[in-house]
Kinemage of the C-alpha trace (Angstrom):
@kinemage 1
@onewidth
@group {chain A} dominant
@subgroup {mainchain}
@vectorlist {calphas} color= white
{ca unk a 1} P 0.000 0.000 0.000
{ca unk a 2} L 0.913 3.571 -0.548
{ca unk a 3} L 1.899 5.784 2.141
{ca unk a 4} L 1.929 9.846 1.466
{ca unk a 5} L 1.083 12.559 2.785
{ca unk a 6} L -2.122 14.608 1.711
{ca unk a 7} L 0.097 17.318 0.443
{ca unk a 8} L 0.989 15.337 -2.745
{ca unk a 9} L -1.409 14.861 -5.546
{ca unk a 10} L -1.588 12.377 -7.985
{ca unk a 11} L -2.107 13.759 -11.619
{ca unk a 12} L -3.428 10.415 -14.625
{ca unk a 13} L -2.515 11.252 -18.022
{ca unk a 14} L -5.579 10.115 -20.095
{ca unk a 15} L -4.385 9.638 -23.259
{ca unk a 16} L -1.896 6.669 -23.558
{ca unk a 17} L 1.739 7.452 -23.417
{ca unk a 18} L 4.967 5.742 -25.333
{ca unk a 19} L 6.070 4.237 -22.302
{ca unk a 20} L 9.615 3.716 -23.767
{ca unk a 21} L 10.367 7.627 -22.234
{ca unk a 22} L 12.519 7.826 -19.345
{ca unk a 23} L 12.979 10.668 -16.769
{ca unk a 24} L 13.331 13.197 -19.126
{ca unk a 25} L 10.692 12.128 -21.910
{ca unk a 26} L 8.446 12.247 -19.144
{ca unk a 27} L 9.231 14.989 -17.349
{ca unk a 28} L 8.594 17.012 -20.760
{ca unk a 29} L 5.203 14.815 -20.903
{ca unk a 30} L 4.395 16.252 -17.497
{ca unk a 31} L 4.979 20.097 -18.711
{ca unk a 32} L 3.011 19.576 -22.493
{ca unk a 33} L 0.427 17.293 -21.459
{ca unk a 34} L -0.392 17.582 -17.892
{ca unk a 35} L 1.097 21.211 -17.439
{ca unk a 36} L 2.414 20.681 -14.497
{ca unk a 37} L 5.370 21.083 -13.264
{ca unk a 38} L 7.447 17.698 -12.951
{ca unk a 39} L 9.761 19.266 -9.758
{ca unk a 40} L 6.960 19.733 -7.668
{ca unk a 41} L 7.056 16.607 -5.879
{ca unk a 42} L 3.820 15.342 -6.729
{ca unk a 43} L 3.208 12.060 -8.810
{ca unk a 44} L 2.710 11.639 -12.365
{ca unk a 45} L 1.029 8.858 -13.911
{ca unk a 46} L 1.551 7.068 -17.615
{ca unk a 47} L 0.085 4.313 -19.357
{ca unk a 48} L 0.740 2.568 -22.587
{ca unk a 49} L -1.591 1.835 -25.104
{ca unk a 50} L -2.368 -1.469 -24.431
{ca unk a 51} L -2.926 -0.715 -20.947
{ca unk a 52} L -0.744 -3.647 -19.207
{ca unk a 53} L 2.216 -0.616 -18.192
{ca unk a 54} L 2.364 1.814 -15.984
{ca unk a 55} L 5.187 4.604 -15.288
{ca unk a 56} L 4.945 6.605 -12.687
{ca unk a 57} L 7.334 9.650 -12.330
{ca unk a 58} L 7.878 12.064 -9.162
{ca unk a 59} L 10.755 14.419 -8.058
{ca unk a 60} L 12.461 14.011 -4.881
{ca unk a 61} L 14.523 16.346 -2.958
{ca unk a 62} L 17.576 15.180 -5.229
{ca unk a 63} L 16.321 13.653 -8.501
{ca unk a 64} L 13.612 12.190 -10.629
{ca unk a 65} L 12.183 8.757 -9.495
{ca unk a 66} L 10.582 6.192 -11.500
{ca unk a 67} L 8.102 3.574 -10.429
{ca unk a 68} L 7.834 0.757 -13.478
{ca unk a 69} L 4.724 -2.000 -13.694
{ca unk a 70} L 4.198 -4.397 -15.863
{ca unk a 71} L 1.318 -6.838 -15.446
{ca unk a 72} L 1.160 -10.385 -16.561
{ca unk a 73} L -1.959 -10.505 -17.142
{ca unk a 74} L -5.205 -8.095 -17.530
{ca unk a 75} L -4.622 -3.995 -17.498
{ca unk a 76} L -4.654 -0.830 -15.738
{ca unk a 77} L -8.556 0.684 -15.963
{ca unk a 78} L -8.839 4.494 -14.859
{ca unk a 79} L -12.029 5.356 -13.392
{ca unk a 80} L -15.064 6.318 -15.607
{ca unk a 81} L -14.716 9.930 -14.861
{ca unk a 82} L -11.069 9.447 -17.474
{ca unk a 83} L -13.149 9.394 -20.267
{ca unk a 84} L -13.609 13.450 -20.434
{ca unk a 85} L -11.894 16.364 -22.564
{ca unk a 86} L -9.537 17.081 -20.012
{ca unk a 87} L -5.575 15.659 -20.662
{ca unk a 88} L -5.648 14.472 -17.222
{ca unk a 89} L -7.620 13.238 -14.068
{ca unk a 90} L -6.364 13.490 -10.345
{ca unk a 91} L -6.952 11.058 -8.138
{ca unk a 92} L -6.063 10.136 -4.583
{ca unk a 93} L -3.271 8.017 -3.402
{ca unk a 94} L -5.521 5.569 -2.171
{ca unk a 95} L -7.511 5.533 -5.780
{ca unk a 96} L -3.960 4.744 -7.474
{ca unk a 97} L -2.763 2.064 -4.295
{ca unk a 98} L -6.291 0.475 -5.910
{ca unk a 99} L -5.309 0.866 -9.317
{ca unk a 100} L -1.686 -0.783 -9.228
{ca unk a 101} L -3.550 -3.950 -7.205
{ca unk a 102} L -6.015 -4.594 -9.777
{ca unk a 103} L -9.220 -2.505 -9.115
{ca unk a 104} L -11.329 -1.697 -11.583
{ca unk a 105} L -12.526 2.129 -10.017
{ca unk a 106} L -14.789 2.584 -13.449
{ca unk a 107} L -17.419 1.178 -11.057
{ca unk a 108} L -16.512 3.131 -7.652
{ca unk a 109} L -17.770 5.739 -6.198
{ca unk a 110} L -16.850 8.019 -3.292
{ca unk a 111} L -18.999 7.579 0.059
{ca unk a 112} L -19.577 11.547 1.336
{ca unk a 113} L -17.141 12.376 3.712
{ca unk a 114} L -16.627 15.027 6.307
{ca unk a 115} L -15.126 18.046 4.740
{ca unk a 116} L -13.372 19.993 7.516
{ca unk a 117} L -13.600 23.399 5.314
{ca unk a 118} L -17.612 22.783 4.545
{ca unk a 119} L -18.040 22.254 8.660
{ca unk a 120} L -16.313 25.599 9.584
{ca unk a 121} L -18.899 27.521 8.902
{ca unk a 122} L -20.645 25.416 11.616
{ca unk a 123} L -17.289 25.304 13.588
{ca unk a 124} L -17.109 28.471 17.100
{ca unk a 125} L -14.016 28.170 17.887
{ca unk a 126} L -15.743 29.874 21.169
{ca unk a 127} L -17.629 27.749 22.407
């Protein structure tokens, strides 16, 4: 499983990517395609065509960093909301812990949560 903190995001290129790139065919995928910038720490997302690869790129405090799957069998499915005009989707680091183990999260959907910036208006700090 995944571990980060809720400061980094986790940007999904749509469209399929050649996933021959390395660091810095990526990194220039990241600025054209994503617009984003690929030193910001957060993670970037690629698959192939065919579905059964996934790169995923991120910046550390000293260099780029790239996570590499291949699956044996079956593919990577992004969830239904993918399937827009936009060149990218973010998702949560749980959504893409799901993702890597199999999940299919066309299907999902997101149980409401508490939202600690929709409760302050109901929040006196007062008493």
């Amino acid at each position: 499983m995944l571990t980060l903190p809720p400061s980094v995001r986790v940007f999904v290129a749509v469209e399929p990517v050649d996933i021959r790139k390395a660091f810095d065919g990526l990194s220039a995928a990241v600025r054209e395609i994503l617009r984003e910038d690929p030193l910001s720490g957060h993670l970037f997302v690629f698959r192939n065509r065919r579905g059964d690869r996934l790169k995923i790129l991120f910046w550390d405090r000293s260099g780029y960093c790239l996570f590499y799957k291949r699956l044996e069998r079956g593919t990577f499915q992004l969830p239904a909301c993918a399937r827009g005009p936009a060149p990218h989707l973010e998702m949560e680091a749980a959504e893409l812990s799901l993702m890597l183990e199999g999940i299919d999260l066309r299907g999902a959907r997101r149980r409401p949560r508490w939202d600690p910036h929709g409760a302050s208006a109901y929040f006196d700090p007062h008493g």
